[in-house]
CHARMM-style PDB file with segment names, atoms N, HN, CA, C and O in Angstrom:
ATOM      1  N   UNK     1      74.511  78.891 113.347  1.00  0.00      PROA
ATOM      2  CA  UNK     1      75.700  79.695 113.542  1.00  0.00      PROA
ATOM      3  C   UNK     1      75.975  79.859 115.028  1.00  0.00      PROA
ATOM      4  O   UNK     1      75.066  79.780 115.854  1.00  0.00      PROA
ATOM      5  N   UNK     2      77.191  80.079 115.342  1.00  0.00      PROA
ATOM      6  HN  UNK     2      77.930  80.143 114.671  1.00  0.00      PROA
ATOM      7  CA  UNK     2      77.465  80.073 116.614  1.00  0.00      PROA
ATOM      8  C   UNK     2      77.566  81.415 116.970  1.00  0.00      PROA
ATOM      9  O   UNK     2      77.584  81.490 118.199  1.00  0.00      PROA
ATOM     10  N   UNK     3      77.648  82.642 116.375  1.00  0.00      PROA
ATOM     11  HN  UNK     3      77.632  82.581 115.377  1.00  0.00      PROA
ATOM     12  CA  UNK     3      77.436  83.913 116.154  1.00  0.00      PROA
ATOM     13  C   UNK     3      76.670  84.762 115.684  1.00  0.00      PROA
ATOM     14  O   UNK     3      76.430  84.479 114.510  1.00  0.00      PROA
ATOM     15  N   UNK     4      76.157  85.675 116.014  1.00  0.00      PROA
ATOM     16  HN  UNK     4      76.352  85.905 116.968  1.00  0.00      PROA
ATOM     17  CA  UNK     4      75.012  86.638 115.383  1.00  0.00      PROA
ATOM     18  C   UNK     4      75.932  87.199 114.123  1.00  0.00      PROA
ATOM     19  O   UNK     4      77.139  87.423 114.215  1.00  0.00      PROA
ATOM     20  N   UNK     5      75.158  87.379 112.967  1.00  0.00      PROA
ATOM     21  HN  UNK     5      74.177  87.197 112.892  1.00  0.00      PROA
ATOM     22  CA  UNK     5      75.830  87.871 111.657  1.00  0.00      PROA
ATOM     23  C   UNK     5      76.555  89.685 111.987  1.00  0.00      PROA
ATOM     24  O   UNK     5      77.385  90.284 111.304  1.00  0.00      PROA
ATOM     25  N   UNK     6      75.908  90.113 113.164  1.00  0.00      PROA
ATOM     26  HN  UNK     6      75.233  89.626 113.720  1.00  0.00      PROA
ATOM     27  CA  UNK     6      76.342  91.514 113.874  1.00  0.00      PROA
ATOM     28  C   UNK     6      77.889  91.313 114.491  1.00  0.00      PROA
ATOM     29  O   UNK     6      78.945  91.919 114.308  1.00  0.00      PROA
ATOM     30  N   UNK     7      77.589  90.420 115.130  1.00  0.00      PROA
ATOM     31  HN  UNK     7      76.731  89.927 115.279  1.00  0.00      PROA
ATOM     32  CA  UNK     7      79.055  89.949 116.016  1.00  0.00      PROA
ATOM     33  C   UNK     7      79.967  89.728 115.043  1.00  0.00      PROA
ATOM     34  O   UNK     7      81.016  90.373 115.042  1.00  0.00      PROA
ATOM     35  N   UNK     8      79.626  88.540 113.830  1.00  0.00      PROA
ATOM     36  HN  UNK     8      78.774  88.015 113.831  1.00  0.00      PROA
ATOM     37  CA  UNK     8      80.855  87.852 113.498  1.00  0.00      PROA
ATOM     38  C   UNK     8      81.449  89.431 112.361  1.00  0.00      PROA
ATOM     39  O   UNK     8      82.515  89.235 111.778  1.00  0.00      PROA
ATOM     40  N   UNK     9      80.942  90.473 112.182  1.00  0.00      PROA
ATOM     41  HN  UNK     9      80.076  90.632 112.656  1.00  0.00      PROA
ATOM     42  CA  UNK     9      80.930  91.371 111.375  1.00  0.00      PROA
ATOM     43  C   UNK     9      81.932  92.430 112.137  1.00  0.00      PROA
ATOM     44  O   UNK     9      82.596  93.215 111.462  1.00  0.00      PROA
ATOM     45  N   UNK    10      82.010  92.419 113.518  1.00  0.00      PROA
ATOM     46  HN  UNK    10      81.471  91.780 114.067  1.00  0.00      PROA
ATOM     47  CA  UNK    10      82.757  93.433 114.238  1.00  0.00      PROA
ATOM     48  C   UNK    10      83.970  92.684 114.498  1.00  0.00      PROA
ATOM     49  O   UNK    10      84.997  93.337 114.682  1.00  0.00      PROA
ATOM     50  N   UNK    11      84.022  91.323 114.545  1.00  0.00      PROA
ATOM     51  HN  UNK    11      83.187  90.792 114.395  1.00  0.00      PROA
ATOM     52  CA  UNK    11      84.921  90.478 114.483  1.00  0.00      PROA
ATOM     53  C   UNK    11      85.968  90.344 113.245  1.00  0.00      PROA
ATOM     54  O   UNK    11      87.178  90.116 113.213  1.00  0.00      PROA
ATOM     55  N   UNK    12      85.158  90.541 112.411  1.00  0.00      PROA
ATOM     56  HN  UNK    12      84.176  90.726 112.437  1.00  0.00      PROA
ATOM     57  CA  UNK    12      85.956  90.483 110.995  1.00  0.00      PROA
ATOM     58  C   UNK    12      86.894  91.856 110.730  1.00  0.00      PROA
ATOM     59  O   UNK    12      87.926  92.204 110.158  1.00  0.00      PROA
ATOM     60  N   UNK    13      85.774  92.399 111.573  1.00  0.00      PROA
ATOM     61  HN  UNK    13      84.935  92.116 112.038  1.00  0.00      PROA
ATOM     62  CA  UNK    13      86.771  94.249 111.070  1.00  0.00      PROA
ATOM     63  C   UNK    13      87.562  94.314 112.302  1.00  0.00      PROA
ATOM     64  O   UNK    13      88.174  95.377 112.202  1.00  0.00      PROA
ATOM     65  N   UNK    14      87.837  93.837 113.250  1.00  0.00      PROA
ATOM     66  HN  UNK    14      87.340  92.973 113.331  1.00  0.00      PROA
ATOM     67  CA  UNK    14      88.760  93.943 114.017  1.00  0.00      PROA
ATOM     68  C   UNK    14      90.140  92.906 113.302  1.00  0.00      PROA
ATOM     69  O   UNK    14      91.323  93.242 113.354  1.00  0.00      PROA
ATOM     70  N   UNK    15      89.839  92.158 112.930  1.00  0.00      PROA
ATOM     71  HN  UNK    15      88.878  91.885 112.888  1.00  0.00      PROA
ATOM     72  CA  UNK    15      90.747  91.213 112.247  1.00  0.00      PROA
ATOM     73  C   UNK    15      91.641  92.288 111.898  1.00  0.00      PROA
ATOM     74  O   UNK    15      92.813  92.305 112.275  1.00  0.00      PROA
ATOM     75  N   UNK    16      91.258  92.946 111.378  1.00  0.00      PROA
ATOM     76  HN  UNK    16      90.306  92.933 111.071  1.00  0.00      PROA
ATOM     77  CA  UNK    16      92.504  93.758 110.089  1.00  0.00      PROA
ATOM     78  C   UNK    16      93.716  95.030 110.524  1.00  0.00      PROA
ATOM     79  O   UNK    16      94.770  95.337 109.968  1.00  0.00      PROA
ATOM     80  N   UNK    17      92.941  95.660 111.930  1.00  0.00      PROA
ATOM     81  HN  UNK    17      92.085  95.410 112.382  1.00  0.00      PROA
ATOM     82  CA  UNK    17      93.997  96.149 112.851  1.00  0.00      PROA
ATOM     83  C   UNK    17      95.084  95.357 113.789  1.00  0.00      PROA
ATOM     84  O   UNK    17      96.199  95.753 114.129  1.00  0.00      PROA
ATOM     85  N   UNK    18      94.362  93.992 114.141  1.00  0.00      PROA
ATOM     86  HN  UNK    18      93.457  93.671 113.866  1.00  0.00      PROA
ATOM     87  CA  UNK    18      94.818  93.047 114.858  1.00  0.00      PROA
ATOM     88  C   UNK    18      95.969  92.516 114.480  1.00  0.00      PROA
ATOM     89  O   UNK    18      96.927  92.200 115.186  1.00  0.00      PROA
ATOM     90  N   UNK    19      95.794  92.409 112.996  1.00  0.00      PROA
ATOM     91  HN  UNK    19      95.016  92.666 112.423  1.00  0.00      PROA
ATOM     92  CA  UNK    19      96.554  91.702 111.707  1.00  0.00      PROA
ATOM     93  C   UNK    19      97.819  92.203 111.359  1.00  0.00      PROA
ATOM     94  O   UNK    19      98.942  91.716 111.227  1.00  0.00      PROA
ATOM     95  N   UNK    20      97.215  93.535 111.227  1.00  0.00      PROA
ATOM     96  HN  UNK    20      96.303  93.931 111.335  1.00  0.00      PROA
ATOM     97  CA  UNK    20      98.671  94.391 110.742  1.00  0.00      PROA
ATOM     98  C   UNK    20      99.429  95.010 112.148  1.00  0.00      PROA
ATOM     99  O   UNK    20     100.500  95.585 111.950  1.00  0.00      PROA
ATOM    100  N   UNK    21      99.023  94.940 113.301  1.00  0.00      PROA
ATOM    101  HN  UNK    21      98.153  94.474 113.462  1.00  0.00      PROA
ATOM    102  CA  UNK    21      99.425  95.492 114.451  1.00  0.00      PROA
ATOM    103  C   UNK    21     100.219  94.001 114.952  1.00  0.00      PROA
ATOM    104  O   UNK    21     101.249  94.166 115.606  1.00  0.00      PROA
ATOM    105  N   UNK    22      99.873  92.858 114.729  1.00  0.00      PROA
ATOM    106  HN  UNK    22      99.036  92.724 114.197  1.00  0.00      PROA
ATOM    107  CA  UNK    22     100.682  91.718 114.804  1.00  0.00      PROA
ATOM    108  C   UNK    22     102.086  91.510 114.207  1.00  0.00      PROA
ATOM    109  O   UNK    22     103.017  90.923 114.757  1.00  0.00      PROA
ATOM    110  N   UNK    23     102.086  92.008 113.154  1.00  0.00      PROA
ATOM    111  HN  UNK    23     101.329  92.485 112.707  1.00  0.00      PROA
ATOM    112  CA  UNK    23     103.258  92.371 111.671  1.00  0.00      PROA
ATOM    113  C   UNK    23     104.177  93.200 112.430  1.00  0.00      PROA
ATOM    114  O   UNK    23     105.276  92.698 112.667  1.00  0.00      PROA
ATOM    115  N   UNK    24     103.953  94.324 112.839  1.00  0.00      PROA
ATOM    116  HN  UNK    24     103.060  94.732 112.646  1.00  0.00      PROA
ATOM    117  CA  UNK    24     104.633  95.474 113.612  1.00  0.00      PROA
ATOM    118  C   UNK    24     104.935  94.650 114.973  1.00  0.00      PROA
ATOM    119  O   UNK    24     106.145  94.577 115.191  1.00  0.00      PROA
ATOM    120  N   UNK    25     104.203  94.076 115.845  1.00  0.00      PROA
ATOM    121  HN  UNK    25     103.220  94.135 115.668  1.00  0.00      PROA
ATOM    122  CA  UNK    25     105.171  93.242 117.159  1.00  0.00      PROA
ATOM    123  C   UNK    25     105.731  92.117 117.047  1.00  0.00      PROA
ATOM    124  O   UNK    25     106.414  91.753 118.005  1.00  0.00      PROA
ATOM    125  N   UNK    26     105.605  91.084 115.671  1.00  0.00      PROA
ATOM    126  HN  UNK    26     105.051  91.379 114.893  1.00  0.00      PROA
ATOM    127  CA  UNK    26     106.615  90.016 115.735  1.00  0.00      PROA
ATOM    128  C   UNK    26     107.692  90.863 115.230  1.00  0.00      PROA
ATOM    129  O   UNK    26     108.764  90.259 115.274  1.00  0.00      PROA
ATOM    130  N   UNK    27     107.802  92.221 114.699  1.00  0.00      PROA
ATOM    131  HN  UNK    27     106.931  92.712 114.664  1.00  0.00      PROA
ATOM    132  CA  UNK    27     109.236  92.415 114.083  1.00  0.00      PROA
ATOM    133  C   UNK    27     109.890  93.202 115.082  1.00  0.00      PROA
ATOM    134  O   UNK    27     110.803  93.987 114.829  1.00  0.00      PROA
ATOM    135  N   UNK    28     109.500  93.024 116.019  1.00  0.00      PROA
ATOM    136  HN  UNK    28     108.759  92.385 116.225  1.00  0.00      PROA
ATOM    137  CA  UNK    28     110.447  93.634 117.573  1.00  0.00      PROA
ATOM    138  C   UNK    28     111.421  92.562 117.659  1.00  0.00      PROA
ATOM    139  O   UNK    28     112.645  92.636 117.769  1.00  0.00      PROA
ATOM    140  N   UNK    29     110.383  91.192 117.566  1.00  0.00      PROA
ATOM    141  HN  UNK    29     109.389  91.132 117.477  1.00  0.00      PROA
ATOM    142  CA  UNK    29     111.497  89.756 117.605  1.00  0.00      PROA
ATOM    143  C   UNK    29     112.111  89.289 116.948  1.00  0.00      PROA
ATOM    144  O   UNK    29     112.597  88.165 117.068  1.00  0.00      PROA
ATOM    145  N   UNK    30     112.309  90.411 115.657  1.00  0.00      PROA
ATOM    146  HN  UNK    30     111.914  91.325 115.559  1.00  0.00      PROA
ATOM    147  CA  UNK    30     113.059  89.913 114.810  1.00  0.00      PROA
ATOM    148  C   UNK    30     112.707  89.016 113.315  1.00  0.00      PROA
ATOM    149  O   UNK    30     113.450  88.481 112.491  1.00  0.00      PROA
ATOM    150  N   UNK    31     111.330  89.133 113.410  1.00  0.00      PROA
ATOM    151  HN  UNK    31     110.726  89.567 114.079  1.00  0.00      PROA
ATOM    152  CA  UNK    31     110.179  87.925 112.808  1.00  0.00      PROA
ATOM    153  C   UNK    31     110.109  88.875 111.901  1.00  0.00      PROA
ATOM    154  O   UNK    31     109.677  89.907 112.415  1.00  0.00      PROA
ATOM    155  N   UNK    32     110.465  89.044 110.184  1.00  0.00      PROA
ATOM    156  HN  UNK    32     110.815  88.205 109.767  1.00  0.00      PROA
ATOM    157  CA  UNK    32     109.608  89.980 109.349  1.00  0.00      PROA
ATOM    158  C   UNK    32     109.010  88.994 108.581  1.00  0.00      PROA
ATOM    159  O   UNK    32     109.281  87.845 108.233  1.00  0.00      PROA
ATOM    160  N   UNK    33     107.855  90.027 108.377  1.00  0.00      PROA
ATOM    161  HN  UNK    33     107.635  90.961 108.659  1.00  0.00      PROA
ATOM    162  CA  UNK    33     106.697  89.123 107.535  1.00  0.00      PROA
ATOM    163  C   UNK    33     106.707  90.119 106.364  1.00  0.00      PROA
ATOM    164  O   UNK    33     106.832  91.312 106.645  1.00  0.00      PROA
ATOM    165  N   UNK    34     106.595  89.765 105.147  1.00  0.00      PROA
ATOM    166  HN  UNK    34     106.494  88.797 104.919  1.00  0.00      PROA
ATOM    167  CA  UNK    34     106.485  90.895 104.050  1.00  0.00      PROA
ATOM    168  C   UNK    34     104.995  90.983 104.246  1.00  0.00      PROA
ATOM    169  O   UNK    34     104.242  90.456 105.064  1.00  0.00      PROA
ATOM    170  N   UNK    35     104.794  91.851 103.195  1.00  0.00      PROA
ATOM    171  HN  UNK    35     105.406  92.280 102.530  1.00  0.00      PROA
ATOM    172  CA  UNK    35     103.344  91.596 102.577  1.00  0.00      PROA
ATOM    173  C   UNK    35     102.108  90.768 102.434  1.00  0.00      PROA
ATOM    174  O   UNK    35     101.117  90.531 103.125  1.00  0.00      PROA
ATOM    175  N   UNK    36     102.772  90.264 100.713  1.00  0.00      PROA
ATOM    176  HN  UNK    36     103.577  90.457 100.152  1.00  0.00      PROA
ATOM    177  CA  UNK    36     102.567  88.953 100.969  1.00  0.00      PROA
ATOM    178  C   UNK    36     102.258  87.542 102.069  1.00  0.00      PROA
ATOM    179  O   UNK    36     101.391  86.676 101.950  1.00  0.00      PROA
ATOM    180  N   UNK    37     103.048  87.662 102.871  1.00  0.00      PROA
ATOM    181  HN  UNK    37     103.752  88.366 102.967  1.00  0.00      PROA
ATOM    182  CA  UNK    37     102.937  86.605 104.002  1.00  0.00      PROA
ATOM    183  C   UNK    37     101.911  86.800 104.946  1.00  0.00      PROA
ATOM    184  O   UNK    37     101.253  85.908 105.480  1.00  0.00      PROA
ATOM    185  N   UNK    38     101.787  88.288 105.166  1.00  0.00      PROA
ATOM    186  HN  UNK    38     102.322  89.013 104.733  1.00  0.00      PROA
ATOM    187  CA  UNK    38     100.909  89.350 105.736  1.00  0.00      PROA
ATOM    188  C   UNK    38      99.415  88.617 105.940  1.00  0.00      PROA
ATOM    189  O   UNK    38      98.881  88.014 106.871  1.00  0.00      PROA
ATOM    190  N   UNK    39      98.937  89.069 104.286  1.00  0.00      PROA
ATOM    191  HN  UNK    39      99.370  89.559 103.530  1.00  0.00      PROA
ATOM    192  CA  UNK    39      98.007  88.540 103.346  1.00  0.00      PROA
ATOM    193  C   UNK    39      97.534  87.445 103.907  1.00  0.00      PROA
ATOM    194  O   UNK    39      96.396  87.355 104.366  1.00  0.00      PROA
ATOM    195  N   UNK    40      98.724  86.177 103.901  1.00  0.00      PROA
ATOM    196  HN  UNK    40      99.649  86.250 103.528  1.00  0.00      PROA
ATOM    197  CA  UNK    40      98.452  84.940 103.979  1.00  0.00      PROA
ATOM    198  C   UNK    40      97.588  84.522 105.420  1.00  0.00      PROA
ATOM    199  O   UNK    40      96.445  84.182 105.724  1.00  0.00      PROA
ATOM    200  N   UNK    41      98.499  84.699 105.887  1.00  0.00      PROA
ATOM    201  HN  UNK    41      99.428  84.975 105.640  1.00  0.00      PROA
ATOM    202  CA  UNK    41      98.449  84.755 107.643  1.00  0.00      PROA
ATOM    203  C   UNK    41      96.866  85.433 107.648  1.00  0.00      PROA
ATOM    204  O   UNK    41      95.939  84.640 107.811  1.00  0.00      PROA
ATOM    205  N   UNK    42      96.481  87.216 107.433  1.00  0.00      PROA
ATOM    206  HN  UNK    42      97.234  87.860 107.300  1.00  0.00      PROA
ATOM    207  CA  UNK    42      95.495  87.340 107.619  1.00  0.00      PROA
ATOM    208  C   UNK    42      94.165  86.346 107.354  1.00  0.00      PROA
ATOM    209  O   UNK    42      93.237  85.994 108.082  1.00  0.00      PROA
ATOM    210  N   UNK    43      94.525  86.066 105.957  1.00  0.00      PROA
ATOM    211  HN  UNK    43      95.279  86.352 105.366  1.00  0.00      PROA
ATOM    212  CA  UNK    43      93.413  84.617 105.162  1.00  0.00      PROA
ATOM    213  C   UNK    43      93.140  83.825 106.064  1.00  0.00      PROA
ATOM    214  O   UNK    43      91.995  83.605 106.460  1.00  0.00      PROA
ATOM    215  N   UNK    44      94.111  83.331 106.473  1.00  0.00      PROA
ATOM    216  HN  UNK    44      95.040  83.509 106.151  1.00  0.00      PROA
ATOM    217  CA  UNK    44      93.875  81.894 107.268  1.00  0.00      PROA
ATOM    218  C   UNK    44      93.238  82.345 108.627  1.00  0.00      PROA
ATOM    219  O   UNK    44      92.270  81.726 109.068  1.00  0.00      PROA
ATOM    220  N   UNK    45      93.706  83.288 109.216  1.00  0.00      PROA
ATOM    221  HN  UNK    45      94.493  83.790 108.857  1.00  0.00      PROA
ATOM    222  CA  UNK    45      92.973  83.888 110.491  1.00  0.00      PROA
ATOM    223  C   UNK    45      91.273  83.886 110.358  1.00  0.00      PROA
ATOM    224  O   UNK    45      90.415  83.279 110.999  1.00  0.00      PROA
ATOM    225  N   UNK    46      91.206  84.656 109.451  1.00  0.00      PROA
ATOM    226  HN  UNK    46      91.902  85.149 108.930  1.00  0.00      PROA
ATOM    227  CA  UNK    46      89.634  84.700 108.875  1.00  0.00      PROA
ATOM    228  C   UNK    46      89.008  83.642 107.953  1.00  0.00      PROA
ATOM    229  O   UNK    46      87.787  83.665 107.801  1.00  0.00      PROA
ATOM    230  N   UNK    47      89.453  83.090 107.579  1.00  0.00      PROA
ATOM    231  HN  UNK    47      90.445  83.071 107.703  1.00  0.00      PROA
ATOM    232  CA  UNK    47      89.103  81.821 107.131  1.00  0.00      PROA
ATOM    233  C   UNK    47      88.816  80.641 108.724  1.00  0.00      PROA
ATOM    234  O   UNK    47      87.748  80.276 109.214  1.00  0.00      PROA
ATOM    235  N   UNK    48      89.813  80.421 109.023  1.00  0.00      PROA
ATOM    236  HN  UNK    48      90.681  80.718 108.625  1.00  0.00      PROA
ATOM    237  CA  UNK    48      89.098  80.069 110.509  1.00  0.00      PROA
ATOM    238  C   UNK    48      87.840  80.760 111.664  1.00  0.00      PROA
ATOM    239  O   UNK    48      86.751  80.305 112.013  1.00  0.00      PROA
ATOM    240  N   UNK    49      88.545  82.003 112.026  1.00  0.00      PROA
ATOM    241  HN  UNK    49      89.430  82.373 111.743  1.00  0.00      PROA
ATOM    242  CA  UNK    49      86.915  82.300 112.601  1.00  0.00      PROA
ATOM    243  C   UNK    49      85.827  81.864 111.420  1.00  0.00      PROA
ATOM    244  O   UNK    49      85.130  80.928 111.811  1.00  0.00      PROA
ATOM    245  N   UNK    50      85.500  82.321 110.041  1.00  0.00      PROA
ATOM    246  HN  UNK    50      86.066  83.082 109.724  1.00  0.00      PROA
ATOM    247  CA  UNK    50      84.690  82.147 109.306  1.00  0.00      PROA
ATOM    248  C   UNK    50      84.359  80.603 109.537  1.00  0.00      PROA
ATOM    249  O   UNK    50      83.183  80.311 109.753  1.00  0.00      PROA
ATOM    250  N   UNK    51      85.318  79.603 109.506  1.00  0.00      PROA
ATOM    251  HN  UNK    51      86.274  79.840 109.331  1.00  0.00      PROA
ATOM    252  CA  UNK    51      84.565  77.987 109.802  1.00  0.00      PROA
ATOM    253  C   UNK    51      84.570  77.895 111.266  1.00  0.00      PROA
ATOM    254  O   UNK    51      84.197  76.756 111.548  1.00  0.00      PROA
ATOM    255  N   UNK    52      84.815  78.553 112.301  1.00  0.00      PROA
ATOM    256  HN  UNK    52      85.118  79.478 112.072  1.00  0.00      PROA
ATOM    257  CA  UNK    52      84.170  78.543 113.307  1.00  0.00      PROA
ATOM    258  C   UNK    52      83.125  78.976 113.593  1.00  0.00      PROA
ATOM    259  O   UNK    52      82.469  78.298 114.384  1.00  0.00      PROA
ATOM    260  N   UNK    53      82.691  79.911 113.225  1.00  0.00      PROA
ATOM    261  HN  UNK    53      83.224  80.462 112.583  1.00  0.00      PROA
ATOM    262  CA  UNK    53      81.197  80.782 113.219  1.00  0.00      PROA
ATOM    263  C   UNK    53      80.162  79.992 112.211  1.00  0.00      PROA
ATOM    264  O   UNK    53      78.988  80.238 111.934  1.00  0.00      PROA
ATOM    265  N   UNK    54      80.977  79.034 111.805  1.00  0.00      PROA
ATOM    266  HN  UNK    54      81.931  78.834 112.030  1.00  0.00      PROA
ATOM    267  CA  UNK    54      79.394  78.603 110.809  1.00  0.00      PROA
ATOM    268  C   UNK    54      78.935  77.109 111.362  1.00  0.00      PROA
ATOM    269  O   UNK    54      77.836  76.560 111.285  1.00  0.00      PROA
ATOM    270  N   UNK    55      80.193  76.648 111.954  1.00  0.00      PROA
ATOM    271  HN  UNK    55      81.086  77.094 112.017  1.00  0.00      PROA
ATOM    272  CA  UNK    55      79.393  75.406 112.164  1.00  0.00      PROA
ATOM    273  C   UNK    55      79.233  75.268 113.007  1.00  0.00      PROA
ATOM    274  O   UNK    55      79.866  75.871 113.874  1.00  0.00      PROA
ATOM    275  N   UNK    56      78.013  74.130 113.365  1.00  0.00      PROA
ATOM    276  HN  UNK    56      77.499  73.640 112.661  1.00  0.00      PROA
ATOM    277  CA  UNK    56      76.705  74.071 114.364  1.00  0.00      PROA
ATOM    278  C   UNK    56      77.463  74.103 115.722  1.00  0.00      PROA
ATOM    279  O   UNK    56      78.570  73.799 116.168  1.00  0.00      PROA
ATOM    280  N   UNK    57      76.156  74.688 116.191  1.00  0.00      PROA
ATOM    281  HN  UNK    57      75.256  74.935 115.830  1.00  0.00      PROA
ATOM    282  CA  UNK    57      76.571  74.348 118.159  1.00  0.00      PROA
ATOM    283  C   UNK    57      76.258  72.550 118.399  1.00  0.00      PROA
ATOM    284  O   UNK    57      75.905  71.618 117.676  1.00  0.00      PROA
ATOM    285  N   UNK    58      76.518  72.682 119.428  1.00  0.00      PROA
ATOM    286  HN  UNK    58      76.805  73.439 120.016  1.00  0.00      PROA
ATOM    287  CA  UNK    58      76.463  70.896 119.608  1.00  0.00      PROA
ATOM    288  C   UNK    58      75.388  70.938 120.719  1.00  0.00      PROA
ATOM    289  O   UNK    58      75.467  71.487 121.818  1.00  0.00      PROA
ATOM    290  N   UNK    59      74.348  70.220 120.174  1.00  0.00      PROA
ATOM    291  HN  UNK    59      74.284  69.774 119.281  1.00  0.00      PROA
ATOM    292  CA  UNK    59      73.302  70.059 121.468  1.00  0.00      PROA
ATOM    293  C   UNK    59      73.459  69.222 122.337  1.00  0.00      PROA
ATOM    294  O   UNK    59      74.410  68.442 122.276  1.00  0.00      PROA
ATOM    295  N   UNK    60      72.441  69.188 123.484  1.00  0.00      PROA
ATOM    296  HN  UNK    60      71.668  69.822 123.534  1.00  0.00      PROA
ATOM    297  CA  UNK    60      72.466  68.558 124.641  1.00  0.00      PROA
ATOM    298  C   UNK    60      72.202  67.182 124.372  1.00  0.00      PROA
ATOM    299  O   UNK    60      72.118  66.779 123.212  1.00  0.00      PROA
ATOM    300  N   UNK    61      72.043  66.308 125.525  1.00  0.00      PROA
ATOM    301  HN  UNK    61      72.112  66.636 126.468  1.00  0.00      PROA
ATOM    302  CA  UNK    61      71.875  64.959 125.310  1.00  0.00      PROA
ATOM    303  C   UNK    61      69.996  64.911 124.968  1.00  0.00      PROA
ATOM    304  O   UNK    61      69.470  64.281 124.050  1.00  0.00      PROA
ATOM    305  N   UNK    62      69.453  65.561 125.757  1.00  0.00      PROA
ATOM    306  HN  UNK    62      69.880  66.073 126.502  1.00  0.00      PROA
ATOM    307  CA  UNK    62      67.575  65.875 125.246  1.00  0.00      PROA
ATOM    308  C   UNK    62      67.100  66.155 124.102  1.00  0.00      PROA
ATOM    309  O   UNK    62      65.901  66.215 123.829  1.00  0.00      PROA
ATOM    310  N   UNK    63      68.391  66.423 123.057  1.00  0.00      PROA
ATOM    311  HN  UNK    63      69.365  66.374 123.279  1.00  0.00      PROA
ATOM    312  CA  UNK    63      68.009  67.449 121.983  1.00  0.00      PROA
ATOM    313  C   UNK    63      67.737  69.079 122.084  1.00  0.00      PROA
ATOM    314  O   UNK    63      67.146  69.624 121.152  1.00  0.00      PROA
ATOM    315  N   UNK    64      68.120  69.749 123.078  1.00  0.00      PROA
ATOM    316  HN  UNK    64      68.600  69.306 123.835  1.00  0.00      PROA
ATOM    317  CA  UNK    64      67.685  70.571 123.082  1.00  0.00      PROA
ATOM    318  C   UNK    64      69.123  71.744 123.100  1.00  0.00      PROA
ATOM    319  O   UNK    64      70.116  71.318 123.689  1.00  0.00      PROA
ATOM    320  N   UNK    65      69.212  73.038 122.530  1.00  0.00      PROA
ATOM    321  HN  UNK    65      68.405  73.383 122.051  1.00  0.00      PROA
ATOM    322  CA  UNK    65      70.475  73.907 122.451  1.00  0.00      PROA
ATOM    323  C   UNK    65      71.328  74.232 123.684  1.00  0.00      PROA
ATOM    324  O   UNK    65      70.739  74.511 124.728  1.00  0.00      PROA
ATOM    325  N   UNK    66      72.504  74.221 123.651  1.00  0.00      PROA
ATOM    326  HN  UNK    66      72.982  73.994 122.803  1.00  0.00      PROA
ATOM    327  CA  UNK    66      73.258  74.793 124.989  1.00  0.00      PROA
ATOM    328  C   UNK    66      73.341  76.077 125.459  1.00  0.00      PROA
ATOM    329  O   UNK    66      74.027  76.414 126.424  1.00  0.00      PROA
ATOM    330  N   UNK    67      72.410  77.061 124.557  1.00  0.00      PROA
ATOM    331  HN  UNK    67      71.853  76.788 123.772  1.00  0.00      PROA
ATOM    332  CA  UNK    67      72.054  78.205 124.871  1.00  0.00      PROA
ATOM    333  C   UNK    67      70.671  78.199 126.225  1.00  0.00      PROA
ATOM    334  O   UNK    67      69.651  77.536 126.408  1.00  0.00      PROA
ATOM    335  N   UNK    68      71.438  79.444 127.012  1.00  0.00      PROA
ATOM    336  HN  UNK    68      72.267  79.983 126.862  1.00  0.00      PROA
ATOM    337  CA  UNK    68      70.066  79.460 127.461  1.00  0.00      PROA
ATOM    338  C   UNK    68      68.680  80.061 126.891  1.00  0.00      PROA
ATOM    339  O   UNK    68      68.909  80.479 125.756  1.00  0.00      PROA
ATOM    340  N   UNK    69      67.428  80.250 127.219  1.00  0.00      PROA
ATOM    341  HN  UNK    69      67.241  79.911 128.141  1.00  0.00      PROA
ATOM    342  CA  UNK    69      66.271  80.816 126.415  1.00  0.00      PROA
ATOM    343  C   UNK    69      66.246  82.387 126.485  1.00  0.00      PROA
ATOM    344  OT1 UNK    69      65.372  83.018 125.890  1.00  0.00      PROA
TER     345      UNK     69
END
């Protein structure tokens, strides 16, 4: 994982203020999103971090992690 299960967890719950506070400033521009669309949009947001956080880091050319120790 590219995230501690702590991190990607404060990440996820920030999602959902982020989400609906997004809804409220595209409709300054005129952008309404119902519900529904809401929903959608949130999914896919978290559905991406979620396949970003799971798959592997990419190691070095030695084999060894790009983390430091």
């Amino acid at each position: 994982m590219r995230i501690s299960e702590g991190a990607l967890l404060v990440v996820l719950a920030m999602l959902v203020p982020f989400i609906v506070e997004l809804r409220t400033a595209l409709s300054w521009f005129g952008i309404k999103l119902t519900i529904l669309e809401t929903l959608i949009l949130g999914s896919v947001i978290t559905l991406a971090v979620l396949v970003w956080a799971m798959r592997p880091e990419k190691n070095d050319t030695n084999g060894g992690s790009s983390r430091p120790s």
